[in-house]
HTML snippet that shows the backbone in 3Dmol.js (N, CA, C, O; Angstrom):
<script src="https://3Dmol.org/build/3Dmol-min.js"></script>
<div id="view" style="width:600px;height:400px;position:relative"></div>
<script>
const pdb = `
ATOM      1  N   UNK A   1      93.781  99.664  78.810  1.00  0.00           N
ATOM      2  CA  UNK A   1      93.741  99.047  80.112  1.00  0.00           C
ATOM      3  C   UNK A   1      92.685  99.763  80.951  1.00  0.00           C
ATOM      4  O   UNK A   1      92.803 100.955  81.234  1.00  0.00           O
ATOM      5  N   UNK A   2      91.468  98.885  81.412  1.00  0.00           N
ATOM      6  CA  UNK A   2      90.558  99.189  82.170  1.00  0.00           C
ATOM      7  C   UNK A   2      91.135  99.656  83.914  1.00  0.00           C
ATOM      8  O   UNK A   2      92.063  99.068  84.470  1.00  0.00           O
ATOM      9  N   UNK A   3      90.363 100.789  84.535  1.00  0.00           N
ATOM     10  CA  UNK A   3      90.406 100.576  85.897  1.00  0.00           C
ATOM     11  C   UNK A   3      90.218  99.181  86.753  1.00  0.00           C
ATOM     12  O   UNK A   3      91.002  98.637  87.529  1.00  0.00           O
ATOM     13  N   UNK A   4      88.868  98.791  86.323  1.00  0.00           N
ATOM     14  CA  UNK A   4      88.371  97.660  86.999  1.00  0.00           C
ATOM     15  C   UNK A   4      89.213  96.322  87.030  1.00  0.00           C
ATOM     16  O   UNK A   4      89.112  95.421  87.862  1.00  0.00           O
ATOM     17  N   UNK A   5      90.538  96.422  85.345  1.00  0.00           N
ATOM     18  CA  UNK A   5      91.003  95.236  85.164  1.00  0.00           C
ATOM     19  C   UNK A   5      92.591  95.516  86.282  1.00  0.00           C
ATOM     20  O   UNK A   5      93.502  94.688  86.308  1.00  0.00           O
ATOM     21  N   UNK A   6      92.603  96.394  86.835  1.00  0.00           N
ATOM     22  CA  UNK A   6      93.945  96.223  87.676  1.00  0.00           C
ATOM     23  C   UNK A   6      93.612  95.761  88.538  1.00  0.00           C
ATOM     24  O   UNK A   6      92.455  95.422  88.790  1.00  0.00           O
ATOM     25  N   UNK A   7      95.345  95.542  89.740  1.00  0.00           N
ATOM     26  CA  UNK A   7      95.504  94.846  91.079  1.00  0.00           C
ATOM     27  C   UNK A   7      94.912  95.499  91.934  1.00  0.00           C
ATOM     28  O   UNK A   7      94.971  96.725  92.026  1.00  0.00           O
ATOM     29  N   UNK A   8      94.071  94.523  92.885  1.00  0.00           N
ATOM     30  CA  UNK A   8      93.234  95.050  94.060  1.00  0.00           C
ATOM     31  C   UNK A   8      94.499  95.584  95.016  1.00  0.00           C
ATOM     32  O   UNK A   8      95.608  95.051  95.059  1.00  0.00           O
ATOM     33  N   UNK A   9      94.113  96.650  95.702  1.00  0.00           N
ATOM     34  CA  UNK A   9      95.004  97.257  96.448  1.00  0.00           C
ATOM     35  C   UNK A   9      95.384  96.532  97.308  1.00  0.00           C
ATOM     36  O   UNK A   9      94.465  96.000  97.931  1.00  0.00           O
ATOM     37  N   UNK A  10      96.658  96.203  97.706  1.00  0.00           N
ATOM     38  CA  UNK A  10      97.337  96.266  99.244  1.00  0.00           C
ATOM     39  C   UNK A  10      97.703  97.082 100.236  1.00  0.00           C
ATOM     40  O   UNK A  10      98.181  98.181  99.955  1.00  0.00           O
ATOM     41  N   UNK A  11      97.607  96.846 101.013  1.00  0.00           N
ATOM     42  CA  UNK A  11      97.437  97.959 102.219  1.00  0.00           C
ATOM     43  C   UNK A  11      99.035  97.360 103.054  1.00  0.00           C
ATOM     44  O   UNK A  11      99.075  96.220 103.517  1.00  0.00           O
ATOM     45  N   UNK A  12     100.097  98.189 103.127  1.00  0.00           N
ATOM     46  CA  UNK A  12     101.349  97.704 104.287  1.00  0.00           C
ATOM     47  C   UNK A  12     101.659  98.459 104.960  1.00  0.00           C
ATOM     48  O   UNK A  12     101.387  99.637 104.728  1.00  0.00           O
ATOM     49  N   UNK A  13     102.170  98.179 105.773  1.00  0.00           N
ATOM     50  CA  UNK A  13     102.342  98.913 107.654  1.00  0.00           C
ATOM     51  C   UNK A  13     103.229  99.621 106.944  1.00  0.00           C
ATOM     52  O   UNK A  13     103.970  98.840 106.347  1.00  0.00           O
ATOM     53  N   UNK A  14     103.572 101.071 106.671  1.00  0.00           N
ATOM     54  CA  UNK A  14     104.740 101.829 106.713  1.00  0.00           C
ATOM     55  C   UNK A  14     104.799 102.339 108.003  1.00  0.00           C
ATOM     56  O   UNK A  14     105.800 103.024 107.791  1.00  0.00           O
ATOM     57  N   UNK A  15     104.537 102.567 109.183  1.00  0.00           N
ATOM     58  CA  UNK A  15     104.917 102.886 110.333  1.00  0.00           C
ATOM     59  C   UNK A  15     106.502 102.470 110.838  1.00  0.00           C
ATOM     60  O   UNK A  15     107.376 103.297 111.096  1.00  0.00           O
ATOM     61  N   UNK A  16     106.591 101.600 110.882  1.00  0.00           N
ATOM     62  CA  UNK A  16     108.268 101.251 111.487  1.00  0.00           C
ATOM     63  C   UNK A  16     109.196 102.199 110.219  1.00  0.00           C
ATOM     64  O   UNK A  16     110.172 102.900 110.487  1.00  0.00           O
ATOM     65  N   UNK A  17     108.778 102.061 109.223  1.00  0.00           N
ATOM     66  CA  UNK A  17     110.022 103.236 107.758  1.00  0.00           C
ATOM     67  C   UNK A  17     109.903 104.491 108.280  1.00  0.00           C
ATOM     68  O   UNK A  17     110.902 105.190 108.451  1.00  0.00           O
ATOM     69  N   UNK A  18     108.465 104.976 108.638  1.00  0.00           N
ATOM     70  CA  UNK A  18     107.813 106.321 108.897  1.00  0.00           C
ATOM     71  C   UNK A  18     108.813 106.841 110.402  1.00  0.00           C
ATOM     72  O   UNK A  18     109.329 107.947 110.563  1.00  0.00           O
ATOM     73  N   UNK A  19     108.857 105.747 111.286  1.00  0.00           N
ATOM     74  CA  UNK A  19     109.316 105.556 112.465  1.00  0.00           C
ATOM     75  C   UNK A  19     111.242 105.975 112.300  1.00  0.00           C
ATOM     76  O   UNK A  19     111.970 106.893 112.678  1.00  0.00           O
ATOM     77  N   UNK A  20     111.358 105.090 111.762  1.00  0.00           N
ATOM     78  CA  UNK A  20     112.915 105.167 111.246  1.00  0.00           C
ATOM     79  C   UNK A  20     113.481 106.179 111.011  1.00  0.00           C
ATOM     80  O   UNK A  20     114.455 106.569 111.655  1.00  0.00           O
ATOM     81  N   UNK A  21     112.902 106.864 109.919  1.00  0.00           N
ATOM     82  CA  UNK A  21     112.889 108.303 109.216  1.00  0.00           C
ATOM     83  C   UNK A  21     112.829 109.666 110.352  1.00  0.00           C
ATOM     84  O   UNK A  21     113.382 110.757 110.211  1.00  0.00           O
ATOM     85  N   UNK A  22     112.070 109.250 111.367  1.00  0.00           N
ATOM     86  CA  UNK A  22     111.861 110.387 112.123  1.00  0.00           C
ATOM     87  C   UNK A  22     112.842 110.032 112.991  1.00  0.00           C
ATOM     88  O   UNK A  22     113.195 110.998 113.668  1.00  0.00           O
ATOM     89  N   UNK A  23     113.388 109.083 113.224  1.00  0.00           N
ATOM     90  CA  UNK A  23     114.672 108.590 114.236  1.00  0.00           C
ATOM     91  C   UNK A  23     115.871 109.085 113.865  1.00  0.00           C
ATOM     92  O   UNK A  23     116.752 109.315 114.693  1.00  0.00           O
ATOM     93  N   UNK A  24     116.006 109.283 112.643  1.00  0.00           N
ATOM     94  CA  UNK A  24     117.567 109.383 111.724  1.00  0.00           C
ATOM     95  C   UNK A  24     117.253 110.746 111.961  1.00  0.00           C
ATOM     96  O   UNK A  24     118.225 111.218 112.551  1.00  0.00           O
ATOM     97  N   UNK A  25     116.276 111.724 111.778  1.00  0.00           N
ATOM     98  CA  UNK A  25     116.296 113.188 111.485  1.00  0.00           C
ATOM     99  C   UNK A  25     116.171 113.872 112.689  1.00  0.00           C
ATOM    100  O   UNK A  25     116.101 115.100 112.640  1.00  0.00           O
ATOM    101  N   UNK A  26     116.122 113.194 113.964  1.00  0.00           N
ATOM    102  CA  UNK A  26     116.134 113.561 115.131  1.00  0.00           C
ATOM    103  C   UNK A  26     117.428 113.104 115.776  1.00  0.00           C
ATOM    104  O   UNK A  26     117.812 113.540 116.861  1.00  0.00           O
ATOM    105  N   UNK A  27     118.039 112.264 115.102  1.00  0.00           N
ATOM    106  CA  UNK A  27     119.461 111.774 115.358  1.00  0.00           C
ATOM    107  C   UNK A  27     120.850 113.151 114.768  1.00  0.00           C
ATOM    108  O   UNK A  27     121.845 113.743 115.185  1.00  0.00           O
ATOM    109  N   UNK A  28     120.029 113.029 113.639  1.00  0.00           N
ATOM    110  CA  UNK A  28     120.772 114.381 112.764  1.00  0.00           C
ATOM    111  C   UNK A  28     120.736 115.545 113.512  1.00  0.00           C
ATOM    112  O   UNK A  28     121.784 116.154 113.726  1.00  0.00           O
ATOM    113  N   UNK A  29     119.549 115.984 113.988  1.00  0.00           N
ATOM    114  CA  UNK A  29     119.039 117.334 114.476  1.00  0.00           C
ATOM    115  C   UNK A  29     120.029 117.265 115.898  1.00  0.00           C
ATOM    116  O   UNK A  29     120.922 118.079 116.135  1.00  0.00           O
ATOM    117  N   UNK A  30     119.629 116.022 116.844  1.00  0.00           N
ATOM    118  CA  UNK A  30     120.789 116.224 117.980  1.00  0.00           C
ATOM    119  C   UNK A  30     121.783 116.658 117.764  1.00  0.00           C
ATOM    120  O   UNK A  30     122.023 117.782 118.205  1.00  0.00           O
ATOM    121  N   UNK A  31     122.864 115.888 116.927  1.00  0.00           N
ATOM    122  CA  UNK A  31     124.326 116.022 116.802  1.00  0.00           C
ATOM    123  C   UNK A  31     124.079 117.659 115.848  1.00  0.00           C
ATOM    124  O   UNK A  31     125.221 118.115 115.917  1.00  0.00           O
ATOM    125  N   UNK A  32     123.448 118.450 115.245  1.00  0.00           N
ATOM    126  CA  UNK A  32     123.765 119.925 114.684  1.00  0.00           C
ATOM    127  C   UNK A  32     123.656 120.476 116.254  1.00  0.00           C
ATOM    128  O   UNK A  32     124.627 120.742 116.962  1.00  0.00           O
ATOM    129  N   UNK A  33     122.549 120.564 116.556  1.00  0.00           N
ATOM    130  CA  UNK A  33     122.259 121.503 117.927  1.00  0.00           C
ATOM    131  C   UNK A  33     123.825 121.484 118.892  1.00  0.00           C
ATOM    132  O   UNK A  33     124.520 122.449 119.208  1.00  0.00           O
ATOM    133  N   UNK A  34     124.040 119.970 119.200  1.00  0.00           N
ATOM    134  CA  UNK A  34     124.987 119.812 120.170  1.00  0.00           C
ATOM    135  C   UNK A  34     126.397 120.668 119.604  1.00  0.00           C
ATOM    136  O   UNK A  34     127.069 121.308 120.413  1.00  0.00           O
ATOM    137  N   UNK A  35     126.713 120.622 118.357  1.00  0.00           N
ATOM    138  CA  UNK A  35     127.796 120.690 117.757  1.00  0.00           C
ATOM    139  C   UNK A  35     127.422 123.120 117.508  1.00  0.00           C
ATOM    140  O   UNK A  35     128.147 124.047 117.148  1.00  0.00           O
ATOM    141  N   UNK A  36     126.408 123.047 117.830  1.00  0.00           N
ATOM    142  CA  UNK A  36     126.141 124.732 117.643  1.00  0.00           C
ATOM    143  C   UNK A  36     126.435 124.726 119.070  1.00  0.00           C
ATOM    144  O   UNK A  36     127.508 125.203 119.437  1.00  0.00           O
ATOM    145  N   UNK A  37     125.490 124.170 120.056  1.00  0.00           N
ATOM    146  CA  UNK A  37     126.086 124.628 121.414  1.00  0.00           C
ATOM    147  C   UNK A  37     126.966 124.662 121.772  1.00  0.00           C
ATOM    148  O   UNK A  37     127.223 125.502 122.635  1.00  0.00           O
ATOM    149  N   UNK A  38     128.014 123.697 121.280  1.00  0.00           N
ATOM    150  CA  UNK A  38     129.448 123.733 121.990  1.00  0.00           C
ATOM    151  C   UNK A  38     130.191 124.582 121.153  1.00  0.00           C
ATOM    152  O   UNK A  38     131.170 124.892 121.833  1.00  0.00           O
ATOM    153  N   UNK A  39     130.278 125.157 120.006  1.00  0.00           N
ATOM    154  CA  UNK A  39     130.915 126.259 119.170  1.00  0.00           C
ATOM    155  C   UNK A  39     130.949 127.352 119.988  1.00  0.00           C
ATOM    156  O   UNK A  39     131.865 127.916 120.587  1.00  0.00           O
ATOM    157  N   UNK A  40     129.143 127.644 119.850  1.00  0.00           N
ATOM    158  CA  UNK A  40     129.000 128.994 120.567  1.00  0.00           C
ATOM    159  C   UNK A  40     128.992 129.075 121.929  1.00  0.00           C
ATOM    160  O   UNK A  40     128.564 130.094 122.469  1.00  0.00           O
ATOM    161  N   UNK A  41     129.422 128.108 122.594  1.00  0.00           N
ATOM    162  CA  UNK A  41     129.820 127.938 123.858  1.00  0.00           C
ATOM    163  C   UNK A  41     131.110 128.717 124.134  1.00  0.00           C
ATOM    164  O   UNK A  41     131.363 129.692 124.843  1.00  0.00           O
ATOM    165  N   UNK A  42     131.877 127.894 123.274  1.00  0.00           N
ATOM    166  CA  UNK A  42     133.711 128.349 123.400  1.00  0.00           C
ATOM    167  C   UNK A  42     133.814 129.598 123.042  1.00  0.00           C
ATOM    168  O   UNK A  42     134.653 130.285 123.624  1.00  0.00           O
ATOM    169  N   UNK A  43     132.901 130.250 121.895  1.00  0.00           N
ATOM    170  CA  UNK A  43     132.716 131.383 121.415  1.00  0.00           C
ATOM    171  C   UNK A  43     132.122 132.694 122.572  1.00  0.00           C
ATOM    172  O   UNK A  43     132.076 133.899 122.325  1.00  0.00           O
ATOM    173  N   UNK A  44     131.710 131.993 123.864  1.00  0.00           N
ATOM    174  CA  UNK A  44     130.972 132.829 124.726  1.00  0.00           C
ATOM    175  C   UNK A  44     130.021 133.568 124.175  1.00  0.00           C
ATOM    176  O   UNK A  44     129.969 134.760 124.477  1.00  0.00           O
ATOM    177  N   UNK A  45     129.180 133.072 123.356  1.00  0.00           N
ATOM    178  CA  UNK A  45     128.018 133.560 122.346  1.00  0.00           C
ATOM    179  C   UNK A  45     126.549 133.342 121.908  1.00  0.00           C
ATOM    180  O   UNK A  45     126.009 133.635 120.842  1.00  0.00           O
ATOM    181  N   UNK A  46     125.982 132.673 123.162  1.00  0.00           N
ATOM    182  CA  UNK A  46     124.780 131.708 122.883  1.00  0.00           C
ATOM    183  C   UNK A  46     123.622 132.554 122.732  1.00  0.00           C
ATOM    184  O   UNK A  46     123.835 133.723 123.054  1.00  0.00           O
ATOM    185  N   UNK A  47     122.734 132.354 122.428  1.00  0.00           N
ATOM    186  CA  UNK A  47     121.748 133.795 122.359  1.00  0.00           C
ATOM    187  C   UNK A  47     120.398 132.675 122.466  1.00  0.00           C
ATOM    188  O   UNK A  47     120.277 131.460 122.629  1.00  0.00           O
ATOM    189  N   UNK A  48     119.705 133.566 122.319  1.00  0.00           N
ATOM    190  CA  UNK A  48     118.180 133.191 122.499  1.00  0.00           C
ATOM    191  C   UNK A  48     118.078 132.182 121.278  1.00  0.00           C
ATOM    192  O   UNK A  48     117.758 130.998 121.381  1.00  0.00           O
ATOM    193  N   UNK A  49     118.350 132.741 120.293  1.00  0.00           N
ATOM    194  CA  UNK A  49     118.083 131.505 118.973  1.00  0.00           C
ATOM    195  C   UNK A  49     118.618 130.267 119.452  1.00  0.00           C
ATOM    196  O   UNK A  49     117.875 129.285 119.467  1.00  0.00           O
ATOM    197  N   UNK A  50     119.673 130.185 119.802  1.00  0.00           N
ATOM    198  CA  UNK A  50     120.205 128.723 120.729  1.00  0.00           C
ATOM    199  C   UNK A  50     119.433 127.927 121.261  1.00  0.00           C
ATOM    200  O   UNK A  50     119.289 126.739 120.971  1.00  0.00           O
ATOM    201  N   UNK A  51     118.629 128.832 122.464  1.00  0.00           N
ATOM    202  CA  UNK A  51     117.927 127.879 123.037  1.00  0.00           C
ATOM    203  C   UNK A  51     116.598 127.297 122.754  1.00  0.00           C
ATOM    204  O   UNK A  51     116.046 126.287 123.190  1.00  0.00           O
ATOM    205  N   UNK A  52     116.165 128.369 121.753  1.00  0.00           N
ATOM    206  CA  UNK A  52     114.516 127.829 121.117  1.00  0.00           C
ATOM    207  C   UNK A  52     115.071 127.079 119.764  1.00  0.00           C
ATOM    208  O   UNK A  52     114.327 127.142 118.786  1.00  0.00           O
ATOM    209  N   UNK A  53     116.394 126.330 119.618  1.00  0.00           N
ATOM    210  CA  UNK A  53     116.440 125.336 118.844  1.00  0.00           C
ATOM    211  C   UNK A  53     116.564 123.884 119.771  1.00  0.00           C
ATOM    212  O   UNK A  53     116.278 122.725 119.469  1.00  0.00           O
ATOM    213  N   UNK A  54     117.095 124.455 120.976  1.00  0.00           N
ATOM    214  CA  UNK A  54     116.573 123.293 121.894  1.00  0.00           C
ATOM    215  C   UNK A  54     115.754 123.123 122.150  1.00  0.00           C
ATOM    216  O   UNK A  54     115.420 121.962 121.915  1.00  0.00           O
ATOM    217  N   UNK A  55     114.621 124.051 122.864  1.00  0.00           N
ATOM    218  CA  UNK A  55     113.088 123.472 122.971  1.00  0.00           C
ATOM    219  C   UNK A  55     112.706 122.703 121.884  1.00  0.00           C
ATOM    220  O   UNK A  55     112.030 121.677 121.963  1.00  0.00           O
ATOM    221  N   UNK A  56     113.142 123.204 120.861  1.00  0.00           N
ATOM    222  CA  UNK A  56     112.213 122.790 119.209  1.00  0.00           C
ATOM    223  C   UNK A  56     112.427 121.379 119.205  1.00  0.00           C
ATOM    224  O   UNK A  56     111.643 120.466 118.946  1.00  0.00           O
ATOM    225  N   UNK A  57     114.291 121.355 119.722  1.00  0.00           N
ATOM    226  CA  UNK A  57     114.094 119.697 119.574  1.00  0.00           C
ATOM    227  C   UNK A  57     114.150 118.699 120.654  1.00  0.00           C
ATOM    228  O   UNK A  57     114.275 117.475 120.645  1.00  0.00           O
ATOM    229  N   UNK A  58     114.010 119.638 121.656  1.00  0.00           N
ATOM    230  CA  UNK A  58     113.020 119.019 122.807  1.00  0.00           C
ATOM    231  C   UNK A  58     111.692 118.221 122.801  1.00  0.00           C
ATOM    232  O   UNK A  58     111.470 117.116 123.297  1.00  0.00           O
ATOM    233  N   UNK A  59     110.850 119.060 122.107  1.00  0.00           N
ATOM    234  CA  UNK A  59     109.365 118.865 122.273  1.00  0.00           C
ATOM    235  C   UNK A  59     109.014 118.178 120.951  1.00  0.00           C
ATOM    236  O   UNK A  59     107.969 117.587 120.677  1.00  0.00           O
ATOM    237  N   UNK A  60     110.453 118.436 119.932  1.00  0.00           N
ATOM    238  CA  UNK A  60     109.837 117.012 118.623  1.00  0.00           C
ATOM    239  C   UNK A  60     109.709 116.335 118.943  1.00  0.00           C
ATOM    240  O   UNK A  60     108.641 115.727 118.870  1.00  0.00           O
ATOM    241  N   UNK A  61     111.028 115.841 119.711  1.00  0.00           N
ATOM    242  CA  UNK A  61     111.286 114.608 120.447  1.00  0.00           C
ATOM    243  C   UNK A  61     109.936 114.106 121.386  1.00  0.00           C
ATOM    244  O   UNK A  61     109.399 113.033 121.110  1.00  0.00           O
ATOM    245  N   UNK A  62     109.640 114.598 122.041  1.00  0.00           N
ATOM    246  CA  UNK A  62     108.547 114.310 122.975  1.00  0.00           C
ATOM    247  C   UNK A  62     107.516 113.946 122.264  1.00  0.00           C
ATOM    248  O   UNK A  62     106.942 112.886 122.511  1.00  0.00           O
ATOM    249  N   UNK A  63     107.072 114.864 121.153  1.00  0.00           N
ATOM    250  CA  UNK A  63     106.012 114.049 120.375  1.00  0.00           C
ATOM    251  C   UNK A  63     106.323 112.937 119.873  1.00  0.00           C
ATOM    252  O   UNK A  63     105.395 112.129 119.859  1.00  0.00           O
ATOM    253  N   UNK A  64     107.837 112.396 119.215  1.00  0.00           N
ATOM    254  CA  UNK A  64     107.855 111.094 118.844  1.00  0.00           C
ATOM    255  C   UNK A  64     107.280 110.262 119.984  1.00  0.00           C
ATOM    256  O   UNK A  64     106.283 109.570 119.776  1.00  0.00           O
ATOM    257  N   UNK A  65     107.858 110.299 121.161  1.00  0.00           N
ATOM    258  CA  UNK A  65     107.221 109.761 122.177  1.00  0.00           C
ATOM    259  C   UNK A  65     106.056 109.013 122.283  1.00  0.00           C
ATOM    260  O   UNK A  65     105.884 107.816 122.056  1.00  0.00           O
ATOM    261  N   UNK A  66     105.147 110.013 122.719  1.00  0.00           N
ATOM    262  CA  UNK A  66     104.122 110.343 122.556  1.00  0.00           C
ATOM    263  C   UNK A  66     103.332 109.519 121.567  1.00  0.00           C
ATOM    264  O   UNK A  66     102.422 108.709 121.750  1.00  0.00           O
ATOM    265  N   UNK A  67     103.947 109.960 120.435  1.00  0.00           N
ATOM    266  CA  UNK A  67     103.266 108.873 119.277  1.00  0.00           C
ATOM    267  C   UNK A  67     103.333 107.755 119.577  1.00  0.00           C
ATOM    268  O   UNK A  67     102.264 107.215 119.862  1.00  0.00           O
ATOM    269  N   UNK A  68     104.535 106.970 119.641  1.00  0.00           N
ATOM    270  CA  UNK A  68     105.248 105.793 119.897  1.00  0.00           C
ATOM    271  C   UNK A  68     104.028 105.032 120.996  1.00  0.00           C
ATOM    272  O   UNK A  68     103.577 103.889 120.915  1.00  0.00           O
ATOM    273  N   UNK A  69     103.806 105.759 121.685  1.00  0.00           N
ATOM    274  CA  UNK A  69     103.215 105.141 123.047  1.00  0.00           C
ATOM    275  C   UNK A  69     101.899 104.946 122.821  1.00  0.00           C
ATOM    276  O   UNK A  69     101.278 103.944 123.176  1.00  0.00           O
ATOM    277  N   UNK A  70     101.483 105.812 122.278  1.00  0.00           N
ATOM    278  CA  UNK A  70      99.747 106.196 121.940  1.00  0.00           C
ATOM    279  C   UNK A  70      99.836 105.262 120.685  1.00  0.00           C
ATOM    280  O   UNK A  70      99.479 104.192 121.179  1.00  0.00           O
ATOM    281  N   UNK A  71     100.002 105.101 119.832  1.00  0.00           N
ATOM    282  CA  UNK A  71     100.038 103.715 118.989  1.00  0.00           C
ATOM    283  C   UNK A  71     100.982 102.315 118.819  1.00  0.00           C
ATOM    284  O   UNK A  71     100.991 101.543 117.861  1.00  0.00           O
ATOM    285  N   UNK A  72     101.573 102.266 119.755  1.00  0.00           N
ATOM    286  CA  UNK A  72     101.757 101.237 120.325  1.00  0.00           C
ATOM    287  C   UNK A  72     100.902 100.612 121.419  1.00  0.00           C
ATOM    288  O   UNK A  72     100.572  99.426 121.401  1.00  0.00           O
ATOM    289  N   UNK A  73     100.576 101.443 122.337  1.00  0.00           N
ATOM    290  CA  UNK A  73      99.705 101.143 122.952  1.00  0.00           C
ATOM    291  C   UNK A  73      97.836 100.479 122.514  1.00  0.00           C
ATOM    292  O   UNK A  73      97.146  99.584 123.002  1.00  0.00           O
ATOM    293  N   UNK A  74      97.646 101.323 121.559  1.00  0.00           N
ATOM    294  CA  UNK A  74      96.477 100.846 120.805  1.00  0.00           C
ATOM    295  C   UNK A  74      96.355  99.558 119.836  1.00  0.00           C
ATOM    296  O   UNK A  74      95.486  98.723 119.585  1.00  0.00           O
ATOM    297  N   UNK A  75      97.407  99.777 119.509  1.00  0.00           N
ATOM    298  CA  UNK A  75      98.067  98.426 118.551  1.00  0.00           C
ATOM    299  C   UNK A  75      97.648  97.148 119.488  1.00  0.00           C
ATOM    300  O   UNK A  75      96.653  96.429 119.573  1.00  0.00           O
ATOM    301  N   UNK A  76      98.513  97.207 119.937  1.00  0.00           N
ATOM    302  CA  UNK A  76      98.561  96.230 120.742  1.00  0.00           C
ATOM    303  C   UNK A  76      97.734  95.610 121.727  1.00  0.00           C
ATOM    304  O   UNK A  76      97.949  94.500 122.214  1.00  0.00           O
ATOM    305  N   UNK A  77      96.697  96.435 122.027  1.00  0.00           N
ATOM    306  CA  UNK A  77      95.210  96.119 122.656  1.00  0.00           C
ATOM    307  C   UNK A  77      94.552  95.657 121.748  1.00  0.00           C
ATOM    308  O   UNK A  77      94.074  94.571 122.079  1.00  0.00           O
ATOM    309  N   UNK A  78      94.188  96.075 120.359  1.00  0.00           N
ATOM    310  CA  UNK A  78      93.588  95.910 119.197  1.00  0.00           C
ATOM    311  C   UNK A  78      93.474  94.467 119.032  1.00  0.00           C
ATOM    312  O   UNK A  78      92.449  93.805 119.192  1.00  0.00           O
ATOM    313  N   UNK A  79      94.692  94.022 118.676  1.00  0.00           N
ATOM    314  CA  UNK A  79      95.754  92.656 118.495  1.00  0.00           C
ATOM    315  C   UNK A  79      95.165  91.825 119.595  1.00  0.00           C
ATOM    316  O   UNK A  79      94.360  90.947 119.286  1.00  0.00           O
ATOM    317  N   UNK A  80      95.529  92.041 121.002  1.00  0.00           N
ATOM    318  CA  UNK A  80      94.886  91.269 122.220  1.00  0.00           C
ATOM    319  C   UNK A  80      93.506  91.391 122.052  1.00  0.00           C
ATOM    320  O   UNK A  80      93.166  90.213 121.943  1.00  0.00           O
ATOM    321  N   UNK A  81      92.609  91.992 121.972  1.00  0.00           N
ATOM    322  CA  UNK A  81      91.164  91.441 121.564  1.00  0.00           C
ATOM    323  C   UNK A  81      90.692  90.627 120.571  1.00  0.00           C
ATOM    324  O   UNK A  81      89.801  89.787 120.694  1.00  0.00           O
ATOM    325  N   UNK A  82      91.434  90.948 119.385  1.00  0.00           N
ATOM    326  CA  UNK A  82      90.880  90.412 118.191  1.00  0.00           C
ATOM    327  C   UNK A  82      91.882  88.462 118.259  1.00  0.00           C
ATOM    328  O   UNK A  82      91.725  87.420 117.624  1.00  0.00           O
ATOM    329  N   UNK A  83      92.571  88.782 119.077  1.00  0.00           N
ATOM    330  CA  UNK A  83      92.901  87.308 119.729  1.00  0.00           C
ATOM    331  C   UNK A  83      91.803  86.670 120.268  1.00  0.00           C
ATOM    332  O   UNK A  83      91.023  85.869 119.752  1.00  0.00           O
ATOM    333  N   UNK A  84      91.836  86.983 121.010  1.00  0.00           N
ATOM    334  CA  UNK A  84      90.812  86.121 122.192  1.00  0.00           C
ATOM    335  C   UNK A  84      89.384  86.096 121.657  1.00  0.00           C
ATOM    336  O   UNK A  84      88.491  85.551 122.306  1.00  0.00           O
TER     337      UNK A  84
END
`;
const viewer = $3Dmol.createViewer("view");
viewer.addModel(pdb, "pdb");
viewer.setStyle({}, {cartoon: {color: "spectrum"}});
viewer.zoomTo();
viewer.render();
</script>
């Protein structure tokens, strides 16, 4: 079997799976953090590691954002030009 004799490539949006994936693992990541804070809450025990697992999933979060907006936003201008 030749290179030349295979299927020409297709190209498909994985963004919304890519999207998904980072939704579920930031869904996951909430409910651990929340479920450490309130342990070591009752425990009267929170320490510094505590809270730079909140920033961490603070500012993931924000980059999903971020992304979300910045290519959605482009998308969708793209789309409206190549309309008209």
């Amino acid at each position: 079997m030749s290179l030349s004799a295979s299927a020409p490539h297709t190209f498909e949006d994985r963004g919304p799976t890519a999207v998904a994936v980072y939704w579920t693992q930031v869904g996951v990541a909430t409910v651990v953090v929340a479920a450490r804070f309130y342990t070591r809450k009752r425990m009267r025990m929170t320490g510094v590691d505590d809270w730079l697992m909140l920033v961490t999933l603070v500012s993931s979060s924000s980059m999903l954002w971020q992304k979300l907006a910045h290519t959605s936003g482009i998308r969708s201008y793209l789309e409206s030009s190549r309309r008209s």
